[in-house]
Each structure stands twice: as structure tokens, then as C-alpha cells.
ZAFIPA-89250 format. One record per residue (C-alpha): residue number from 0; x, y, z. Coordinates in pm, 1 decimal. Layout:
<rs>
> NUM_X_Y_Z
...
</rs>
This chain:
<rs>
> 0_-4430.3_5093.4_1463.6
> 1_-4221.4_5002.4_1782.6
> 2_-4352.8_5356.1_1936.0
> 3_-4702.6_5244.2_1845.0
> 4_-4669.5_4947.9_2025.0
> 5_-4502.3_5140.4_2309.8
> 6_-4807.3_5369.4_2340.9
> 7_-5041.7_5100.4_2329.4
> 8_-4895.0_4911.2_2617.2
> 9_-4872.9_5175.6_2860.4
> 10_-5257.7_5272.1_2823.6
> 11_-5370.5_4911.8_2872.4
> 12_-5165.1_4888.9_3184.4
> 13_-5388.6_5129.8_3385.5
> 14_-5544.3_4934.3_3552.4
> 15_-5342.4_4594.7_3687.8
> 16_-5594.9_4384.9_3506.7
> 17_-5507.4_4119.0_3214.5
> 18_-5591.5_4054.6_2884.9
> 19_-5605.8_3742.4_2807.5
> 20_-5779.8_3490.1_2540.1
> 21_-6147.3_3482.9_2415.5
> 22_-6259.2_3257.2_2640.4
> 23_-6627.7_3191.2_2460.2
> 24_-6653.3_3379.7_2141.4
> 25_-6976.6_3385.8_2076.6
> 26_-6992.8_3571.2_1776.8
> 27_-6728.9_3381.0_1601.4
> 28_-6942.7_3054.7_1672.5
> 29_-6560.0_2927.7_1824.4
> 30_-6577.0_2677.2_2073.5
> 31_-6142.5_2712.0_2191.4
> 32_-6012.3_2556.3_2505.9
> 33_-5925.1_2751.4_2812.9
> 34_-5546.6_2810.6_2848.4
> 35_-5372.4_3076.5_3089.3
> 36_-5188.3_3354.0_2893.6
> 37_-4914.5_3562.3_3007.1
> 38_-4739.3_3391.4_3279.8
> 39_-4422.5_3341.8_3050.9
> 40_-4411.7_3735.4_3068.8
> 41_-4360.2_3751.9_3464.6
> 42_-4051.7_3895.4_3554.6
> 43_-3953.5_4053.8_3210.7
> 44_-3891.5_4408.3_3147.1
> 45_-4107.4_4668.1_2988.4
> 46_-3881.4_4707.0_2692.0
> 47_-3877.0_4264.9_2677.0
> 48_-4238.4_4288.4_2668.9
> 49_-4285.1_4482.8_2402.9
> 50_-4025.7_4321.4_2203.9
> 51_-4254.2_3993.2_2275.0
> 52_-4574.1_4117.9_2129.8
> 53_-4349.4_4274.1_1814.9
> 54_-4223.1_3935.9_1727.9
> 55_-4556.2_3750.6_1792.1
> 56_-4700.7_3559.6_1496.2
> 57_-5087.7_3521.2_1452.9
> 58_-5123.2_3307.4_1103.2
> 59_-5511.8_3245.1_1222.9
> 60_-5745.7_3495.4_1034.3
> 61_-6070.5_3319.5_1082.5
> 62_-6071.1_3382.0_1441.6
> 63_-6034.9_3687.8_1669.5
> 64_-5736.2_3757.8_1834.2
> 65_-5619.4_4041.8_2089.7
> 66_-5251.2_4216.4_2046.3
> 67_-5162.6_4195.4_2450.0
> 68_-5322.1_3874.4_2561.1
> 69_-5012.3_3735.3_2615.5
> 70_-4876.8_3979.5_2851.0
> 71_-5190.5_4147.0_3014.6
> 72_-5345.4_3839.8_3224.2
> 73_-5465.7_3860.2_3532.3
> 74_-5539.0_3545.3_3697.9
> 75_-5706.8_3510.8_4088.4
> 76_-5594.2_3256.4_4302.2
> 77_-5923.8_3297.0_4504.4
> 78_-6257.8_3413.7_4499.5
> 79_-6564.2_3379.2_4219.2
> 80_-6388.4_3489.2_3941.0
> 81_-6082.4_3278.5_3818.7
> 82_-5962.8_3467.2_3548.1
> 83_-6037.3_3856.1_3459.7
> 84_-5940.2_3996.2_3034.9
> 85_-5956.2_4331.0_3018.2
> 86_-5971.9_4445.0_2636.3
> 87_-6024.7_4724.6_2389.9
> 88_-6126.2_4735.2_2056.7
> 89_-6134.5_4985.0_1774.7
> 90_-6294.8_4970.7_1369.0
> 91_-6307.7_5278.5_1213.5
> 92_-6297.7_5314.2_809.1
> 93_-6266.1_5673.1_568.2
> 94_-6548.3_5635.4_343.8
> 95_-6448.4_5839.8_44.8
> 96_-6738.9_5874.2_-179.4
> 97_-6628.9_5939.9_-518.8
> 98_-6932.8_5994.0_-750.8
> 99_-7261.8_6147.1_-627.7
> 100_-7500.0_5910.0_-656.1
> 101_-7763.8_5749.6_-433.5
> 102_-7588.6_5534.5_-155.3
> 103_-7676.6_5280.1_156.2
> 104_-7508.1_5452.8_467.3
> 105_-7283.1_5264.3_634.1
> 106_-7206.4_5222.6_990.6
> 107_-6781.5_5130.8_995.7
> 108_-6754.3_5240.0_1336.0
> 109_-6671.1_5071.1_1641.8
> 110_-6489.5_5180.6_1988.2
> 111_-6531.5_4917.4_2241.5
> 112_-6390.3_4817.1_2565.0
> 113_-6474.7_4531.4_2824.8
> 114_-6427.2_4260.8_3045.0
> 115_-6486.9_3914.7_2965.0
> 116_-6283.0_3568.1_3159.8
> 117_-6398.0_3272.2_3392.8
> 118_-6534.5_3211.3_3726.0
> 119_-6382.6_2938.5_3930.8
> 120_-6477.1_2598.6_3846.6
> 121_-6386.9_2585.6_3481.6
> 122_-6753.5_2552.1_3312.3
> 123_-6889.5_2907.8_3354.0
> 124_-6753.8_3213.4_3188.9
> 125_-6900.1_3607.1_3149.9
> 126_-6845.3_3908.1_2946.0
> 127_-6965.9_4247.8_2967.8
> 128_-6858.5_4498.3_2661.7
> 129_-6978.6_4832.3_2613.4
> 130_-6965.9_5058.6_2309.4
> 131_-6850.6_5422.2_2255.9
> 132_-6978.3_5529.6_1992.7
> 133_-7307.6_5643.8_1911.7
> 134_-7589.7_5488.0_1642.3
> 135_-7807.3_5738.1_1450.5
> 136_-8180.7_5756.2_1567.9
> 137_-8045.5_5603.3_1917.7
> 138_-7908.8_5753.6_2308.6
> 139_-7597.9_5717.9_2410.1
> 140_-7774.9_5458.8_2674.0
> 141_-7903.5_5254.5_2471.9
> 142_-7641.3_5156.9_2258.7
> 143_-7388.3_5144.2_2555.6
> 144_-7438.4_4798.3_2625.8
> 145_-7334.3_4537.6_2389.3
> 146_-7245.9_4160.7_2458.4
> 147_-7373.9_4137.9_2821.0
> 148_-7391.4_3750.1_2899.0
> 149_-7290.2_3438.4_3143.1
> 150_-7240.9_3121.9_2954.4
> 151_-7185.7_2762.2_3093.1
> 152_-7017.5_2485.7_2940.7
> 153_-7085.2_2222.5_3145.7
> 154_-7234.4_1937.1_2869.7
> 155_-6987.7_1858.0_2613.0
> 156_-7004.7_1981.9_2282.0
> 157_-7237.6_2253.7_2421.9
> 158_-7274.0_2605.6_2534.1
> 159_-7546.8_2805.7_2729.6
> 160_-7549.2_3129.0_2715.4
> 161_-7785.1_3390.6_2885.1
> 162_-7775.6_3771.6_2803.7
> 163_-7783.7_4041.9_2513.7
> 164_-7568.9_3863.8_2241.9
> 165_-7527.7_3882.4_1842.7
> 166_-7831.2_3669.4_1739.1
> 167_-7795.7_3440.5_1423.9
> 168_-7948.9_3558.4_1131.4
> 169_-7806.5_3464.1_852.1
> 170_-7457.2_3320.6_849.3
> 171_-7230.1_3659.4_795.2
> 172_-7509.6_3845.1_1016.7
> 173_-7430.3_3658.9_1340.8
> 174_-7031.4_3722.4_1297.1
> 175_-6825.0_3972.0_1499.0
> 176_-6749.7_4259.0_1298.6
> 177_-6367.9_4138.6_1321.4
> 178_-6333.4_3867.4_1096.1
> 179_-6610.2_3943.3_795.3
> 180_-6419.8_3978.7_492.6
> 181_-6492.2_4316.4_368.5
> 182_-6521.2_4605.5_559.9
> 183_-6938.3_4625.0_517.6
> 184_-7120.3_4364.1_535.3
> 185_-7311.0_4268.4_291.0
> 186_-7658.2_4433.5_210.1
> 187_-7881.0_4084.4_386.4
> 188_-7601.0_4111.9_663.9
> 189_-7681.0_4474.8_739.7
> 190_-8055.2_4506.4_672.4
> 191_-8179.9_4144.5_869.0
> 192_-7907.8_4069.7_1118.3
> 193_-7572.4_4262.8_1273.9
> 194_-7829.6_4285.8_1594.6
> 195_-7786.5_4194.6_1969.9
> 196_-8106.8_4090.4_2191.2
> 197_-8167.8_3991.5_2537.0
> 198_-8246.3_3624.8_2580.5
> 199_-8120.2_3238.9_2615.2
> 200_-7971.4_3024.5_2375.1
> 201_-7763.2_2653.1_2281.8
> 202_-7500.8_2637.6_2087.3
> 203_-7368.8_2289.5_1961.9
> 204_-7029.6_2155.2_1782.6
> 205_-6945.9_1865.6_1706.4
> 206_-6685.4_1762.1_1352.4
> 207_-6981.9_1738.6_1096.2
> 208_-7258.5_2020.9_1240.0
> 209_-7300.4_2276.5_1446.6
> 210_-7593.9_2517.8_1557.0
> 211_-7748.0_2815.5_1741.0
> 212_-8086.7_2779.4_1866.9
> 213_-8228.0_3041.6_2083.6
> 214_-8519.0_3238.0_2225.0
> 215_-8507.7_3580.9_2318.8
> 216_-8727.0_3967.5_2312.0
> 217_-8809.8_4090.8_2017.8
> 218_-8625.2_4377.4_2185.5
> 219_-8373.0_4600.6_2022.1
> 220_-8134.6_4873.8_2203.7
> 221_-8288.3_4822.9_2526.3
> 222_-8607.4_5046.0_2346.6
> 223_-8888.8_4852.0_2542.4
> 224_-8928.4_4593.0_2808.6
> 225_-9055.4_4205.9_2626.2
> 226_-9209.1_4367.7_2359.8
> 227_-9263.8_4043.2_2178.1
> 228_-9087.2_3698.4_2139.3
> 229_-8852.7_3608.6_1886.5
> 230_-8665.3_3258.4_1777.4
> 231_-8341.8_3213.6_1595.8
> 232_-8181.5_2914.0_1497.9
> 233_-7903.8_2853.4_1254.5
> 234_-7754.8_2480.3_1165.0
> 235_-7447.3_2437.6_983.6
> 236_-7360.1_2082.7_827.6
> 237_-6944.5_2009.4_763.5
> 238_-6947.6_1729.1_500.9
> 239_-6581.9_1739.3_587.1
> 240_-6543.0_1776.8_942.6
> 241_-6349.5_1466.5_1016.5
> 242_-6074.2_1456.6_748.4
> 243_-5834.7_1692.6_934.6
> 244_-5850.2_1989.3_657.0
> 245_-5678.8_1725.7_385.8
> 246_-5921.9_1825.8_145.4
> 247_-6035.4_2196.4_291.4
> 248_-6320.4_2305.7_499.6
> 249_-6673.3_2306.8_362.0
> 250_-6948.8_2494.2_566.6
> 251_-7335.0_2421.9_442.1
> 252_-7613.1_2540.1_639.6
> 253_-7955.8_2729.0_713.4
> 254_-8144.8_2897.4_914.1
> 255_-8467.9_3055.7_1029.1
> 256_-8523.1_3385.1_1272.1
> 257_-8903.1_3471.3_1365.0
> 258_-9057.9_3706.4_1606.8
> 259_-9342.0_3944.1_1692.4
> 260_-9304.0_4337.3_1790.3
> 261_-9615.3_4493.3_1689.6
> 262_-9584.1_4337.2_1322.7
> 263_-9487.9_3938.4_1298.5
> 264_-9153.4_3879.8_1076.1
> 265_-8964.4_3600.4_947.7
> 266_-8623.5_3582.9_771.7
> 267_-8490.2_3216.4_663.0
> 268_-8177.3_3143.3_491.5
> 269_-7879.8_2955.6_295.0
> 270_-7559.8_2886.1_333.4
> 271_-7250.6_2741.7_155.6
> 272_-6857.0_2843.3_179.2
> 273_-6543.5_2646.4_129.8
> 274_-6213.0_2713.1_239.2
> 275_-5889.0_2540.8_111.0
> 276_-5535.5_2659.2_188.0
> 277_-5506.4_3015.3_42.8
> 278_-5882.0_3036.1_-127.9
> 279_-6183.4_3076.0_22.1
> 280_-6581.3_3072.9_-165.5
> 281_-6922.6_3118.7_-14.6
> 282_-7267.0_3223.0_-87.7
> 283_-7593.2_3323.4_143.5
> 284_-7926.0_3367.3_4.1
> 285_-8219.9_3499.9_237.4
> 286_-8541.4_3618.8_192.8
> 287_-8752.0_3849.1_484.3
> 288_-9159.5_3849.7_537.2
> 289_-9063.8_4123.5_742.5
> 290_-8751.3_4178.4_1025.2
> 291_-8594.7_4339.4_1257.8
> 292_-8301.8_4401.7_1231.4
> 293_-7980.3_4660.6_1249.2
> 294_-8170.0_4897.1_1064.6
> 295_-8496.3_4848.6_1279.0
> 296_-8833.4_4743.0_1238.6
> 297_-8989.2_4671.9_837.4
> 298_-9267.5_4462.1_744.7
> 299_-9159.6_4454.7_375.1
> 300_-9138.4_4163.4_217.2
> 301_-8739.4_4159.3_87.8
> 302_-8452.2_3952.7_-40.7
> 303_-8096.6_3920.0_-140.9
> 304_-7779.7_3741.7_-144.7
> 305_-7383.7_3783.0_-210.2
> 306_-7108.4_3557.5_-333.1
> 307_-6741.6_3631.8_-224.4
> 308_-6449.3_3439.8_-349.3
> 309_-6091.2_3531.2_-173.3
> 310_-5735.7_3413.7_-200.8
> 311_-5399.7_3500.7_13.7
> 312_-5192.2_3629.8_-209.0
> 313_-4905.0_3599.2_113.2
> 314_-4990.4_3477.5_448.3
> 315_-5025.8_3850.6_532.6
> 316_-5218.0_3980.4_215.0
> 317_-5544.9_3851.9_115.8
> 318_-5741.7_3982.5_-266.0
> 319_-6107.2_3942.6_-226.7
> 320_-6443.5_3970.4_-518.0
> 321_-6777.9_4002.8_-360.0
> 322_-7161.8_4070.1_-578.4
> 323_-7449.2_4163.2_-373.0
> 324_-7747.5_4195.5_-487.1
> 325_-8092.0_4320.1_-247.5
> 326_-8402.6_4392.4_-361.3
> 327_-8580.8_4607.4_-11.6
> 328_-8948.1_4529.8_-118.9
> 329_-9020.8_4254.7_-306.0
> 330_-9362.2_4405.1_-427.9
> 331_-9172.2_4687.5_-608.8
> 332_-8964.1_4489.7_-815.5
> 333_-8815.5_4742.8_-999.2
> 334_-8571.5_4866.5_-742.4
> 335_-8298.6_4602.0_-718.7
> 336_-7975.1_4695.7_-596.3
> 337_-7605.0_4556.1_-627.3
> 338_-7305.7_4607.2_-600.1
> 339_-6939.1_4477.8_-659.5
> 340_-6678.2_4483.5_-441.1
> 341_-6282.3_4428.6_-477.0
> 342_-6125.2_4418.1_-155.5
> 343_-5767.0_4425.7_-25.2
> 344_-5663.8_4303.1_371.7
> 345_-5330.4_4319.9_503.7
> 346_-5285.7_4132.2_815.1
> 347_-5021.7_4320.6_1009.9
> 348_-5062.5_4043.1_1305.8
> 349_-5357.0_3875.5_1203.0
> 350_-5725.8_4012.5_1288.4
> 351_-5573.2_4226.9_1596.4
> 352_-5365.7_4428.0_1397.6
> 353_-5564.9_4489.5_1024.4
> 354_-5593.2_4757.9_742.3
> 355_-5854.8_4699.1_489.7
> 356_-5881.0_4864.6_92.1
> 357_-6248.5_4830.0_-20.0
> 358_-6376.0_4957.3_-374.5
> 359_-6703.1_4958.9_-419.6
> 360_-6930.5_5026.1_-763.7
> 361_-7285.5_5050.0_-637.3
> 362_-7547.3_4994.2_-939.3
> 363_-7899.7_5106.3_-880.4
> 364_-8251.5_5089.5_-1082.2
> 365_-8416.5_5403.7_-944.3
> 366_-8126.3_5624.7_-831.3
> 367_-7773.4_5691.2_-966.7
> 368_-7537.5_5458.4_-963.1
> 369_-7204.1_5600.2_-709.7
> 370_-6834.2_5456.8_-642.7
> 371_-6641.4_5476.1_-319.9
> 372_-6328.8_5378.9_-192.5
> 373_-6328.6_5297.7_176.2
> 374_-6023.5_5285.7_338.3
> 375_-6050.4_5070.9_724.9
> 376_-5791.3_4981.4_1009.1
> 377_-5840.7_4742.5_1290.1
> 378_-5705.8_4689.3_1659.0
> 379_-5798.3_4414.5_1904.0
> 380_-5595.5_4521.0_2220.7
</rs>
């Protein structure tokens, strides 16, 4: 492991830039104050270094967090741009399909690498990250960009953000790929959300709510210019926001995403999850007169939702039992599919450093059932 480590460091030292923390993480709906990494690690040695980021300790798993921030910083005493994080990502999962039966394709994948920091001044921050690897049915081009914003924080409590971000449909749709619990998402995730467009949006947090309210083009993978207007908006109420985590963290919420691009589509939804010490519960019911999402463009009428209950076994190994159930087109009834998922994650150093064990027994009316075993790894560099 210490050669891994090694190998990783030297890479992300061409070039001289820094990585340093998530400023504004807008998919993780995190709001975390500013603070300059790294500048414990000047004058230390290469092999000092490394033994640093060996012994680090990252108990949060809710959150993203990068391997190197600590050491690769780069921080500008003048100009625009205060601080610069230069980071790399990789997802990748072996999706071993064990029977031979009719399956949803899924799309594990993801090699990323960017720049994101803050510009002098303290309230306005950027990020451009671009992807590597290519979508079915898509260019190279136009799935390079990803997360392409500027974002000021200049009201408290409150964000403004302007770009191509992860819009909010759905709770689990409008997370980072990083910290969902499983290594799919589930079947409303994937189908109505999981989808970046170009536009502006507010998000809020305060202890007992927070929310994502935004306008943006209908727009996916930078296919047309303004085809249409769409609206997302996503409020979560925390019943328990101001008791400090004594009695655990409860999350219940909604939403609503509409839009026009050539057909008009709506998907609402419903949230609930609770979180206390090692276990962790939630549910998300939504229903779609149409959408467009990951998966592109449909104008059927479609619904679903998943419950997934998890415990840490250690503070490094985490069990987790998820059903799913999505039926594509409501006005065909009888094709409903599910499926159940048992899921193992081992946090090496929390989300930067992750392998995943997924089973998965997919149960289908009109085609045959299949199993497959799906094994993932994780690193946020």
C-alpha cells in the first residue's frame, strides 16, 4: 500500500499546483468553511509526506474527501485567484453478471480531473471538472465538461451558483457519485436525475431546512443551445437540526423538477432518512409525467422508489439492504421491476480511499429475472 501511495504522489505533483479542500460542494448539498490545507507540510521530505497522508484519519463518510489535500495546496499571495485545488478522481466497478437474464445497464464509470478553489475576497469560489470517459449515444465533446460553475457566498446561509451543475431531482439524484451508498444508484436516481444542466440557482441552510431552487435549459450534454426551460427545487426539513446529533439526524423533504424540450415533463418527490451513530434509514418515492434525465428524453408517465437501511459494522466497514422497485410506464402496468441489494463498503480512508461489494437479485415481470455481483473501488486524489 505504501508504494501505492508513493505512485500516487509523484503523478499529482506534475504540475506545482495544490489540492486542497472542497471549497463549495455542490453536489453534496455541504455548506463547510474555508480553511487553508497543507501549509503544515512545508519543509518536510518526500518520504515525511507520504508517511503524513498514510497515517491520516478521515472518520467522515457522508462527505467527500480528497487523499492529498493536505499536502498539495497551492495558495497565491496575489492576483484574482486566492487559492487553486488541483484534483483527480476515479470510480470504476467489475460488473460480473452471473445469470442471463434481462438487465438495466449500468454506467459505474468515472475518470475525472479538475480545478476548483477561491478568488480573492473570500465570498466567490469556481470549479471547472472535466470527464474522461465516454457515455454511450454521446461525443467525446459533449460529455467532456462536467461541473463548470462560479458560486458566491456573499448572504449568509446562502449560495449562488451559476454554471452546468448536478441539478436536484430527487434526493439521491442530486448527490455526487462519491458518497451514495451502493455502487448504482437506485432505478428513480438513474432514470430522472444523475444529470448536469446549464443555468442559475440558490441554495439555503440553515439547522432545521435547507433547499435548492433553480432555473436552468432544458439542455442536456451541451446537445442544443436553450432548447427549453426547466425548474428544480428541492426542500429538506431537519426536525432535529438544533439538538447537536443527541438524538441522530433526521432528513424529511420534497421536491419538484419541470421543464419543456419538445415534450413538457414533470418529476416530484419524497423524502425521509435518519441517521444515528452506526445506522442509517431512508426512503424516496417519485413519480415522472415525463423527464429528462441521465437516460435522456421520455414522455412516459413512470414511478418508483427504494428503501435502504445501513449499519457500520466498524468505523471502517459498513453492511447495507436496499429494495427498489420502478415501474418505466405507468400505462403498462404489468412491467414492474425490483430489485434487492446487499451491499458491503470498506472505508480504507473514508470516501477518498473506498472498495465497494454489491449483490444484486434483479426480479422482473416481462423478462428473466438475472443476479450480479459488482465489485467497485474509489479514489479522490
Amino acid at each position: 500500500m505504501k508504494y501505492l501511495f508513493a505512485l500516487i504522489f509523484l503523478l499529482f505533483q506534475i504540475p506545482a499546483f495544490g489540492i486542497e479542500e472542497v471549497i463549495l460542494d455542490v453536489d453534496d448539498n455541504t455548506f463547510p468553511e474555508y480553511v487553508v490545507k497543507g501549509e503544515n507540510d512545508k519543509g518536510l521530505t518526500l518520504r515525511e509526506k507520504i508517511e503524513n497522508i498514510k497515517a491520516k484519519e478521515i472518520t467522515d463518510t457522508n462527505n467527500s474527501s480528497f487523499l492529498l489535500e493536505d499536502v498539495l495546496t497551492k495558495k497565491f499571495e496575489t492576483g484574482i485567484i486566492e487559492t487553486m485545488h488541483v484534483f483527480g478522481y476515479y470510480r470504476g466497478a467489475a460488473d460480473i453478471n452471473v445469470s442471463s437474464g434481462g438487465n438495466t445497464v449500468y454506467d459505474f464509470s468515472a475518470i475525472q480531473a479538475g480545478i476548483n478553489g477561491k478568488f480573492r475576497g473570500g465570498k466567490n469560489y469556481y470549479e471547472a471538472r472535466l470527464r474522461f470517459n465516454p457515455i454511450d449515444g454521446y461525443s467525446f465533446l459533449q460529455t467532456l465538461p462536467v461541473d463548470i460553475y462560479v458560486a458566491n457566498a456573499s448572504i449568509p446561509h446562502h449560495t449562488i451558483i451559476f454554471g452546468n451543475t448536478r441539478t436536484p431531482v430527487g434526493y439521491e439524484g442530486a448527490l455526487s457519485d462519491s458518497v451514495i451508498p451502493f455502487v448504482a444508484r437506485a432505478q428513480i436516481s438513474r432514470n430522472f436525475g444523475n444529470i448536469r444542466k446549464v443555468g442559475m440557482r440558490v441554495k439555503g441552510n440553515y439547522d432545521l431546512i435547507d433547499y435548492d431552487f433553480g432555473g436552468y435549459s432544458s439542455d442536456t450534454y451541451f446537445r442544443e443551445f436553450f432548447p427549453g426551460v426547466e425548474f428544480a427545487g428541492w426542500v429538506n426539513i431537519k426536525p432535529l437540526g438544533k439538538t447537536n446529533g443527541k438524538y441522530g439526524k433526521l432528513n424529511v423533504g420534497g421536491g419538484v423538477t419541470a421543464g419543456n424540450n419538445t415534450i413538457d415533463y414533470c418529476v416530484s418527490g419524497l423524502y425521509a432518512g435518519y441517521e444515528y451513530k452506526n445506522f442509517m434509514a431512508n426512503f424516496e418515492y417519485a413519480s415522472a409525467d415525463g423527464y429528462n434525465g441521465v437516460v435522456g428524453l421520455s414522455s412516459n408517465k413512470a414511478e418508483g422508489f427504494y428503501s435502504t437501511v445501513g449499519y457500520k459494522i466498524s468505523p471502517k466497514l459498513q453492511v447495507l439492504g436496499r429494495y427498489d422497485q420502478y415501474t418505466p410506464n405507468k400505462n403498462f402496468s404489468d412491467d414492474i421491476r425490483r430489485e434487492y441489494s446487499v451491499g458491503f463498503n470498506y472505508f480504507i480512508k473514508g470516501q477518498a480511499l473506498k472498495l465497494m461489494l454489491n449483490y444484486v437479485f434483479c426480479q422482473n415481470d416481462l423478462i428473466e429475472d438475472s443476479h450480479r455481483i459488482i465489485l467497485g473501488t474509489q479514489i479522490l486524489l
